[in-house]
C-alpha positions in Angstrom: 19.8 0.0 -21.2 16.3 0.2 -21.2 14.6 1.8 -17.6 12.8 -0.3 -15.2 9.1 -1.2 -16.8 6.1 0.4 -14.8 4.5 -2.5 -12.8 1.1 -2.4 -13.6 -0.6 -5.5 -11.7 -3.2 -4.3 -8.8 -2.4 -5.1 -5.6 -2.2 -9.0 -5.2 -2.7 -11.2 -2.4 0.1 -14.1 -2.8 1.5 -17.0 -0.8 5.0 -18.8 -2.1 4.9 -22.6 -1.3 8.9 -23.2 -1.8 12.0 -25.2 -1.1 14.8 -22.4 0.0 17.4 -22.9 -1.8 19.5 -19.6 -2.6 16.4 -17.9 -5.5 13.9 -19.1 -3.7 15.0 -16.3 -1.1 15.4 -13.6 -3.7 11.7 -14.4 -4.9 10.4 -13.5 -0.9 12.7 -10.5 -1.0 11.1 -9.1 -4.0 7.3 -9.6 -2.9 8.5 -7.6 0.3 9.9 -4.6 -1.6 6.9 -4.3 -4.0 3.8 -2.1 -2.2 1.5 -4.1 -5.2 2.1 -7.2 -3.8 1.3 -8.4 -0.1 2.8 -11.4 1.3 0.4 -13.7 3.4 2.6 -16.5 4.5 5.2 -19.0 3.0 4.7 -22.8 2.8 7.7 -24.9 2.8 8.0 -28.2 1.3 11.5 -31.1 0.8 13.2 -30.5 -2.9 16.2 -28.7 -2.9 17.2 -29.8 0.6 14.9 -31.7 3.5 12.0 -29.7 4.3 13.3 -29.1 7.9 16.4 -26.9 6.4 14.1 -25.2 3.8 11.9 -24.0 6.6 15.2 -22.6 8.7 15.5 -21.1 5.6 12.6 -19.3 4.5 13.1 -18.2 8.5 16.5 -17.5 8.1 16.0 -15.1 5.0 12.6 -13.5 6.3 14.8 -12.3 9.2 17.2 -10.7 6.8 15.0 -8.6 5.1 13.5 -7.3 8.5 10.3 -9.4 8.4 10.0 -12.0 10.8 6.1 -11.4 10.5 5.5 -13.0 7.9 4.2 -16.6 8.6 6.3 -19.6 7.9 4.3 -22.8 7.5 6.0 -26.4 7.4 4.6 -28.7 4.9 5.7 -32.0 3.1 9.0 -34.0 3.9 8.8 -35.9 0.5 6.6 -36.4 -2.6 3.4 -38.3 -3.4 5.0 -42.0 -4.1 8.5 -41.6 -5.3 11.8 -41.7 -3.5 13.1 -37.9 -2.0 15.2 -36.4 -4.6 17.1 -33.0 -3.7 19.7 -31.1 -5.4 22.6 -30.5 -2.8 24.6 -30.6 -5.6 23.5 -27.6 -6.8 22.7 -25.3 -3.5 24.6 -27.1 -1.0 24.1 -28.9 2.0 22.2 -26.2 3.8 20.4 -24.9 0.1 22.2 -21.2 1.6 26.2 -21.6 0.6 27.5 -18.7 0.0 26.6 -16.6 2.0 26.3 -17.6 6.3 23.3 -15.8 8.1 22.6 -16.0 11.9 20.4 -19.1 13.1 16.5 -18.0 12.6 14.8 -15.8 15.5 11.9 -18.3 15.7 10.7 -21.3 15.1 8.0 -22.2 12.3 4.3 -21.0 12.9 2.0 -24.2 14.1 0.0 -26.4 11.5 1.0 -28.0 8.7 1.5 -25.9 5.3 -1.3 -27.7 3.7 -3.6 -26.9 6.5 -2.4 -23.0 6.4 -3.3 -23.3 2.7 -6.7 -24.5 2.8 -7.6 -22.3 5.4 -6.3 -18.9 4.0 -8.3 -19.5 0.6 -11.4 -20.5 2.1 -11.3 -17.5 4.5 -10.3 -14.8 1.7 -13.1 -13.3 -1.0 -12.4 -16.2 -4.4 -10.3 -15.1 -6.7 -8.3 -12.8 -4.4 -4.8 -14.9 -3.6 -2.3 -16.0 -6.1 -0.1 -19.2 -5.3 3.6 -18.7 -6.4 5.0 -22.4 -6.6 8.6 -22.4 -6.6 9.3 -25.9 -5.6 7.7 -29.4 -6.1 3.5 -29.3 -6.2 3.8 -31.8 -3.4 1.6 -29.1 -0.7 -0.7 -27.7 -3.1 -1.7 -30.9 -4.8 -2.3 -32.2 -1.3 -4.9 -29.9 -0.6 -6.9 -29.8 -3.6 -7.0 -33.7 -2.4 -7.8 -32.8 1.2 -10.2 -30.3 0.3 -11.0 -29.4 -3.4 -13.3 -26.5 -3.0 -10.0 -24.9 -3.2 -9.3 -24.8 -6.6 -12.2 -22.0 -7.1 -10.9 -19.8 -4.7 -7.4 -19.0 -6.3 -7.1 -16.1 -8.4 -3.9 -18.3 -10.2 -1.0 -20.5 -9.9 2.2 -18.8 -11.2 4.7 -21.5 -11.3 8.1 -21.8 -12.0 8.1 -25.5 -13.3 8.8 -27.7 -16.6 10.1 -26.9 -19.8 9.8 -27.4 -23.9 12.7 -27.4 -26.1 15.3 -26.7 -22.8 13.9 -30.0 -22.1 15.7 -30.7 -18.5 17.9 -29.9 -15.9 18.0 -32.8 -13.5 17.6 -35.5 -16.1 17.6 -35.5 -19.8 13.9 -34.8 -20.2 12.4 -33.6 -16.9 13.3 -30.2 -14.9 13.6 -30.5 -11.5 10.4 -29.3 -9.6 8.3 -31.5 -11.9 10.7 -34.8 -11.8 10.9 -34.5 -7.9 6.8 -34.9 -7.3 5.3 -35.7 -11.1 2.4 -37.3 -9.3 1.4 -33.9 -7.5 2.8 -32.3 -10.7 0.0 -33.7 -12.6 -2.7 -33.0 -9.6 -2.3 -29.6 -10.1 -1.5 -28.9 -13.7 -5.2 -31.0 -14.1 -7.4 -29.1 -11.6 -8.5 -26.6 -13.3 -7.2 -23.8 -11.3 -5.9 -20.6 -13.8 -2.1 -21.7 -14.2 1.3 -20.0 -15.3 3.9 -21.8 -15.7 7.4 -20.3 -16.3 9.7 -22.9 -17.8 13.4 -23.6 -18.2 12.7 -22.5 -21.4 12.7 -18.7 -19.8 14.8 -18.9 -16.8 17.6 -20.4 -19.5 17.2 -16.7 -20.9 18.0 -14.4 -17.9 21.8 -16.2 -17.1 23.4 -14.4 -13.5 26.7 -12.6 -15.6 29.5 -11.5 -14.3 27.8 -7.9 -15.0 24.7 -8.7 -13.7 26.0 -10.1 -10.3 28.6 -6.9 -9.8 25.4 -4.7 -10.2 23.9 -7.0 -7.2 26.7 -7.0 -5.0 26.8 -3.3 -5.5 22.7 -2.4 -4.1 24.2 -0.2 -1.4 22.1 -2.5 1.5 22.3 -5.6 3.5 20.6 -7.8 1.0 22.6 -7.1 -1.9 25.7 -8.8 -1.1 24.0 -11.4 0.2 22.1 -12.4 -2.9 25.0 -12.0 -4.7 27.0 -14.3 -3.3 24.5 -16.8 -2.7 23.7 -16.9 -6.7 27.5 -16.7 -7.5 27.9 -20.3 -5.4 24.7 -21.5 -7.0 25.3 -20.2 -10.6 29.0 -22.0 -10.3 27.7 -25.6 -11.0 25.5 -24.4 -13.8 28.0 -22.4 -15.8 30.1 -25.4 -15.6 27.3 -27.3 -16.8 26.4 -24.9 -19.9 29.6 -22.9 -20.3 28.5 -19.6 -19.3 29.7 -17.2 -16.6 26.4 -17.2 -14.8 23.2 -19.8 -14.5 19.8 -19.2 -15.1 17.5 -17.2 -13.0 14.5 -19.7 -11.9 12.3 -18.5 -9.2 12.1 -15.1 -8.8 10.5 -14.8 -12.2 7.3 -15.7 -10.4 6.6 -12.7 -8.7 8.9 -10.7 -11.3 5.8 -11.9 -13.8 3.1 -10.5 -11.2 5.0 -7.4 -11.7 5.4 -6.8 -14.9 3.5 -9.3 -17.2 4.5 -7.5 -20.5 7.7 -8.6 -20.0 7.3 -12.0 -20.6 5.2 -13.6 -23.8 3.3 -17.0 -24.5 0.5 -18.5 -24.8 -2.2 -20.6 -23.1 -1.5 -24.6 -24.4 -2.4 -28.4 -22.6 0.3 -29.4 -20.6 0.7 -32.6 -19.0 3.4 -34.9 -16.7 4.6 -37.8 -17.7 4.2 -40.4 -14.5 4.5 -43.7 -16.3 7.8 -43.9 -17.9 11.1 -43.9 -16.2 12.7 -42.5 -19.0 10.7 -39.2 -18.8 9.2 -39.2 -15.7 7.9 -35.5 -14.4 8.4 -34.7 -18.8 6.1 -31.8 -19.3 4.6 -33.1 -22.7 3.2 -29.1 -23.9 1.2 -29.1 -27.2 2.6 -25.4 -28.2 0.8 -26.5 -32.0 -2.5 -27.6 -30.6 -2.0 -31.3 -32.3 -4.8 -32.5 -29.5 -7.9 -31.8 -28.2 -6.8 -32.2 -24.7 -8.1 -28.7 -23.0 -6.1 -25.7 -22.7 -4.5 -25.7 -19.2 -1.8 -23.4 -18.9 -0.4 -20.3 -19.9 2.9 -21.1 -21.1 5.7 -18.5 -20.9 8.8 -19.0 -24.0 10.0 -15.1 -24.0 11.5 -12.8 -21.7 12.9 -9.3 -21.9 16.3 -10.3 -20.2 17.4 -6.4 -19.6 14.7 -5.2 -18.1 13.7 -8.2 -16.0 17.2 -7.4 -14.5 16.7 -3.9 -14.4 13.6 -4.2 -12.2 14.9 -7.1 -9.9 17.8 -4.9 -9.2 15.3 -2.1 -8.3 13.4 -3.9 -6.0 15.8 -5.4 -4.2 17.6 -1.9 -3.7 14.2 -1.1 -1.9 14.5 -3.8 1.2 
């Protein structure tokens, strides 16, 4: 096996808008164990269960890893124009089966998420906070709507969202942060701001094993076991679904990219969302051959070094 890579990003300013959900957790644990990376707050927004129960849990989980500093900020309880769609099939009820933690120590900080948003990025230097989006776009494309001066103050969006040829995971052609809020989907994927996005097409590469989860359940700390058993309820519906023992790993890619960039390859295409049709809605339609002259938008991730990805996660989170 090969050893943990070097992390080699500076230090980096980041927020996580997100819908907890089980790897949304693991994504906050990681930017907590990484001195390169400082976490200014966490938005919360409806997807993988109401937006009430993913703010108890980005709560819940700050309070296990010993950080109920960090500001929690409640944002939008559904998407632009379409009908709430969440996937309690696929995290549970309370987006944390698996594994039961104690009720939260507070309550959510004051102000909407959006409001937190805008504020933070107009009151940093530009270019000095990153945005990892880990649920539907539904918060940030509100405020480059609310106040668009915004988009020149973010460093980047790093976002784990849409796919190529994995096409989808909540319906045949659309993954499921996109599908859920195409309409703020396609805000933010045509603002302009510096964007990453980290498709199926890589998470669909780093499947929770057997292995892989033992070597979790074994970090000799609190969060350990935790995360294990939360991915190993998750992961069960999506080895069913693709006949694996394990499902991919989605959202902690995000800051696992901010940490060590060389181990992930692409290349900066157009990407855009399909809002029109209901066959494809939230589609991300990526021209990897550069067959238009629609702009270059994105850097789009299609490799990952599966090995070492999990050799550094497991290394973080064996810090907290």
């Amino acid at each position: 096996m090969n050893s943990p890579a070097t992390p080699k990003t500076p230090e980096t300013k980041i927020i996580i808008d997100t819908d907890p959900g089980q790897d949304d957790a693991i994504t906050f644990f990681l930017a907590l164990a990484s001195p390169e990376i400082e976490l200014l707050g966490i938005t919360t927004v409806a997807g993988n269960v109401p937006v009430e129960q993913t703010t108890e849990n980005a709560l819940k989980a700050l309070d296990l890893a010993g950080r109920p500093d960090i500001p929690v900020h409640m944002g939008a309880s559904r998407p632009f124009l379409r009908a709430p769609v969440n996937a309690a099939h696929v995290h549970g009820q309370t987006g944390f089966e698996g594994a039961d933690l104690p009720p939260p120590s507070r309550a959510p900080n004051p102000g909407h998420a959006v409001d937190f948003l805008i504020r933070t990025l107009l009151d940093h230097p530009p270019q000095t906070i990153t945005l990892c989006a880990i649920g539907p776009l539904t918060n940030i494309a509100l405020a480059i709507v609310k106040e668009p001066a915004i988009t020149a103050r973010l460093r980047q969006i790093v976002t784990m969202s849409g796919a190529f040829s994995e096409v989808g995971n909540i319906t045949p052609s659309a993954e499921f942060n996109c599908y859920v809020d195409p309409h703020a989907a396609a805000i933010v994927y045509n603002s302009g701001i510096p964007i990453t996005m980290i498709p199926l097409d890589v998470t669909h590469q780093l499947h929770t094993s057997a292995s892989r989860l033992e070597r979790i359940a074994r970090i000799p700390n609190r969060i350990g076991p935790v995360v294990a058993n939360w991915l190993r309820f998750e992961k069960a519906f999506e080895a069913n679904k693709y006949g694996t023992d394990g499902g991919p790993l989605h959202d902690p890619n995000t800051v696992l990219y901010l940490l060590a960039p060389e181990l992930y390859g692409g290349k900066t295409v157009n990407v855009r969302i399909e809002t029109q049709s209901e066959l494809t809605m939230g589609m991300t339609v990526i021209d990897w051959w550069t067959i238009t002259s629609h702009p270059r938008n994105a850097h789009v991730l299609r490799t990952a070094k599966a090995e070492d990805i999990y050799t550094l996660l497991i290394e973080r989170l064996s810090r907290l």
